[in-house]
C-alpha positions as YAML, in Angstrom:
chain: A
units: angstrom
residues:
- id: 1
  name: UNK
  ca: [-1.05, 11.53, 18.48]
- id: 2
  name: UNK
  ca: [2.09, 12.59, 20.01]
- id: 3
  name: UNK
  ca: [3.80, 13.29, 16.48]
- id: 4
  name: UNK
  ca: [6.36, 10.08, 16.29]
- id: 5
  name: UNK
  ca: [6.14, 9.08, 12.69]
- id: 6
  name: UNK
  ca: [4.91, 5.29, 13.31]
- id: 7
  name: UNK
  ca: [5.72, 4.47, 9.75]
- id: 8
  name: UNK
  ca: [9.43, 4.14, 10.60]
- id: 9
  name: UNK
  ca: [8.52, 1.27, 13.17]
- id: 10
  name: UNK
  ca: [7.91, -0.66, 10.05]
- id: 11
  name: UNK
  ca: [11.38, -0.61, 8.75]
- id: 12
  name: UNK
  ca: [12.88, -3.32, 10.85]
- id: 13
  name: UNK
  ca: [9.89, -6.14, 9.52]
- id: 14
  name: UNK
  ca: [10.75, -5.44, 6.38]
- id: 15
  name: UNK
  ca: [14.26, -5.44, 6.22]
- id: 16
  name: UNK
  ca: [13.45, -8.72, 7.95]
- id: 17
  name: UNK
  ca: [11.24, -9.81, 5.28]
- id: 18
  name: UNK
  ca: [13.96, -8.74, 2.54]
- id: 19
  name: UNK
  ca: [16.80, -10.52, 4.34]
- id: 20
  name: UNK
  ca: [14.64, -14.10, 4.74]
- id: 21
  name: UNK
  ca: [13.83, -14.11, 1.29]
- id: 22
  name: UNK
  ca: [16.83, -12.68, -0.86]
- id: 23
  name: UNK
  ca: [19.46, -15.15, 0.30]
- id: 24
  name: UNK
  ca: [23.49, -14.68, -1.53]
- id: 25
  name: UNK
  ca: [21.89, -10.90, -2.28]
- id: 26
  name: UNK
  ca: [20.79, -9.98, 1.23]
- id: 27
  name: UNK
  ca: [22.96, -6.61, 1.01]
- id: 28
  name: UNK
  ca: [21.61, -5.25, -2.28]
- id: 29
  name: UNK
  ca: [18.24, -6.14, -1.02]
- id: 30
  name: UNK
  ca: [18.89, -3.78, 2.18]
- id: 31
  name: UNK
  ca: [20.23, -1.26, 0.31]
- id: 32
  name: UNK
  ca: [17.75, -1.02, -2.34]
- id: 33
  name: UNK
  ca: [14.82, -1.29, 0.30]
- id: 34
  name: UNK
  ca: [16.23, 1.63, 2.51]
- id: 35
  name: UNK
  ca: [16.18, 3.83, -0.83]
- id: 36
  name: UNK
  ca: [13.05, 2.23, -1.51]
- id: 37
  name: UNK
  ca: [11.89, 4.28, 2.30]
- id: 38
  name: UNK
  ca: [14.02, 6.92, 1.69]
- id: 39
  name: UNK
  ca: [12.62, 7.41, -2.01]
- id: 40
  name: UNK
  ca: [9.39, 7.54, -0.12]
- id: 41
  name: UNK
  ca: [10.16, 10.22, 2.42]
- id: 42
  name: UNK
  ca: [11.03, 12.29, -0.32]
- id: 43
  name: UNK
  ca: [8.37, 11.81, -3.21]
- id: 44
  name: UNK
  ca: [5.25, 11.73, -1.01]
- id: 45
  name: UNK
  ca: [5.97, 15.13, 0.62]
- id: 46
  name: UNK
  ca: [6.70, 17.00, -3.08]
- id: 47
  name: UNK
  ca: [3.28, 15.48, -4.70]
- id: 48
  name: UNK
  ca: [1.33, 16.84, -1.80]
- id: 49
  name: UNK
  ca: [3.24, 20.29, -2.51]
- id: 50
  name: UNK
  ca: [2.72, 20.04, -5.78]
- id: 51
  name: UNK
  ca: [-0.91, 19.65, -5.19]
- id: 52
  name: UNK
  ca: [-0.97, 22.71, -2.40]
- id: 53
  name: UNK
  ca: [0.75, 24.98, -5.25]
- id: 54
  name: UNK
  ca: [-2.09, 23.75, -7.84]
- id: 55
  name: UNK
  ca: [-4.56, 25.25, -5.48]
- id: 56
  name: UNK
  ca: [-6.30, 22.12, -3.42]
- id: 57
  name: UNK
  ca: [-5.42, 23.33, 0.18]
- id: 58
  name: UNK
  ca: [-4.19, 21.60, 2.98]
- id: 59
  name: UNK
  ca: [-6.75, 18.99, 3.27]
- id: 60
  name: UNK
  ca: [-5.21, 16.84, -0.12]
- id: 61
  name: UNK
  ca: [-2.37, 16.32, 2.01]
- id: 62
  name: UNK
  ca: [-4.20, 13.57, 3.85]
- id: 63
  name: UNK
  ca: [-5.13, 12.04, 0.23]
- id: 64
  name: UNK
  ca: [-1.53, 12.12, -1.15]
- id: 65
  name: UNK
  ca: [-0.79, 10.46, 2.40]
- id: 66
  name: UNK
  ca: [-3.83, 7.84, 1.62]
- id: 67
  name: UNK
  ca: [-2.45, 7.34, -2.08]
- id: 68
  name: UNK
  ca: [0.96, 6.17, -0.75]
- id: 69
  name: UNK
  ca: [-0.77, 4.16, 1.91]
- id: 70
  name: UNK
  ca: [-3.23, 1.98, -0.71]
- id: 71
  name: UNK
  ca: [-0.06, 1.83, -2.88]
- id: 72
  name: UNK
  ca: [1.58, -0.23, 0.02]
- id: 73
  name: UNK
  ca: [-0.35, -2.23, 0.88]
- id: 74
  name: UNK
  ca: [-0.93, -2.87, -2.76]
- id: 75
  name: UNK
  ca: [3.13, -4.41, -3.18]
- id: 76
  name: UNK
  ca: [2.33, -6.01, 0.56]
- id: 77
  name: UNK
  ca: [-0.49, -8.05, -1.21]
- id: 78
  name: UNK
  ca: [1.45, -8.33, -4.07]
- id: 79
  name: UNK
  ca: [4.41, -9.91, -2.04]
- id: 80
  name: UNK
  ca: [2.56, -12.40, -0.27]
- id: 81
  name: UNK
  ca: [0.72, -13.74, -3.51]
- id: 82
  name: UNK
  ca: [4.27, -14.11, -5.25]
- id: 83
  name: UNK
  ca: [5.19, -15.37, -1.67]
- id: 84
  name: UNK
  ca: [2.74, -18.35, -1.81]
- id: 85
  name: UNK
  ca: [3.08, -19.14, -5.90]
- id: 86
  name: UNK
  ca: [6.55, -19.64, -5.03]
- id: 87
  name: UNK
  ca: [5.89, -21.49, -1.90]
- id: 88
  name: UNK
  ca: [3.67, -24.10, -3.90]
- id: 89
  name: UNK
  ca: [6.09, -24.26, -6.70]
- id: 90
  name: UNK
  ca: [9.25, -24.81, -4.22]
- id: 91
  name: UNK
  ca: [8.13, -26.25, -0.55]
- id: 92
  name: UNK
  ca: [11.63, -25.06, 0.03]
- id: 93
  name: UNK
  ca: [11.27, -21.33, -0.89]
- id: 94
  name: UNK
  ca: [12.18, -18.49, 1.65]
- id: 95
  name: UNK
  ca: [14.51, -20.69, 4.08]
- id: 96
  name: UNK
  ca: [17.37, -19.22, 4.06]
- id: 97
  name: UNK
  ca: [20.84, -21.04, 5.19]
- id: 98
  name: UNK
  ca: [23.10, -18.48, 6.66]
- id: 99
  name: UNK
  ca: [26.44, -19.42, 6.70]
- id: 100
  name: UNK
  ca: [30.03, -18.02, 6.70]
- id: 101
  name: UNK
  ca: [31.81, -17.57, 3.99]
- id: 102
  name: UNK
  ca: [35.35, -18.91, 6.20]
- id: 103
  name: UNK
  ca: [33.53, -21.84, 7.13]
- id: 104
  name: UNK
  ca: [32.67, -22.43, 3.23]
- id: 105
  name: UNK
  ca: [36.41, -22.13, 2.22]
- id: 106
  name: UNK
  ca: [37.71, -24.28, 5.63]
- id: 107
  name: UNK
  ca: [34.95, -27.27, 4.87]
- id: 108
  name: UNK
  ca: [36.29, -27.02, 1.13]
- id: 109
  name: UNK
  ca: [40.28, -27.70, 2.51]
- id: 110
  name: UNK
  ca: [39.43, -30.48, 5.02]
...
């Protein structure tokens, strides 16, 4: 490996994901899924020094990295479970209509 962290490459599906689904809150839902990554980048680094400082070595690094990696795609799974009880409950659920809020107010003075 040439040492790009491929986990960022992720970032842009998801914020994709969040934005399709979230509708009126589509700006909270960025925000709180960037500090979601950035809360991420920060924890997963201090449990595996934690662990180093306990006296495991190097090698737990790789099982802290592991632990964060089962706990994603734990909330993926999670997701796209909610994703289809919601989907059966509301055919309509996840389409998003995007529009502007001047065209809102313009339509509502015609």
């Amino acid at each position: 490996m040439d040492g790009t962290p491929r986990g960022f490459f992720i970032n842009p599906a998801v914020n994709s994901r969040v934005f399709g689904i979230l509708g009126e809150t589509r700006t909270l839902g960025g925000a709180v899924n960037i500090a979601a990554f950035n809360l991420g980048i920060a924890v997963a680094p201090w449990v595996g020094g934690l662990l180093i400082d306990a006296g495991f070595g190097l090698e737990v690094t790789a099982w802290v990295g592991a632990a964060f990696a089962v706990a994603a795609l734990g909330s993926t799974l999670l997701d796209r479970f909610l994703t289809r009880r919601h989907e059966a409950a509301d055919p309509g659920y996840g389409r998003t209509v995007v529009s502007s809020r001047s065209e809102e107010v313009t339509a509502a003075h015609r």
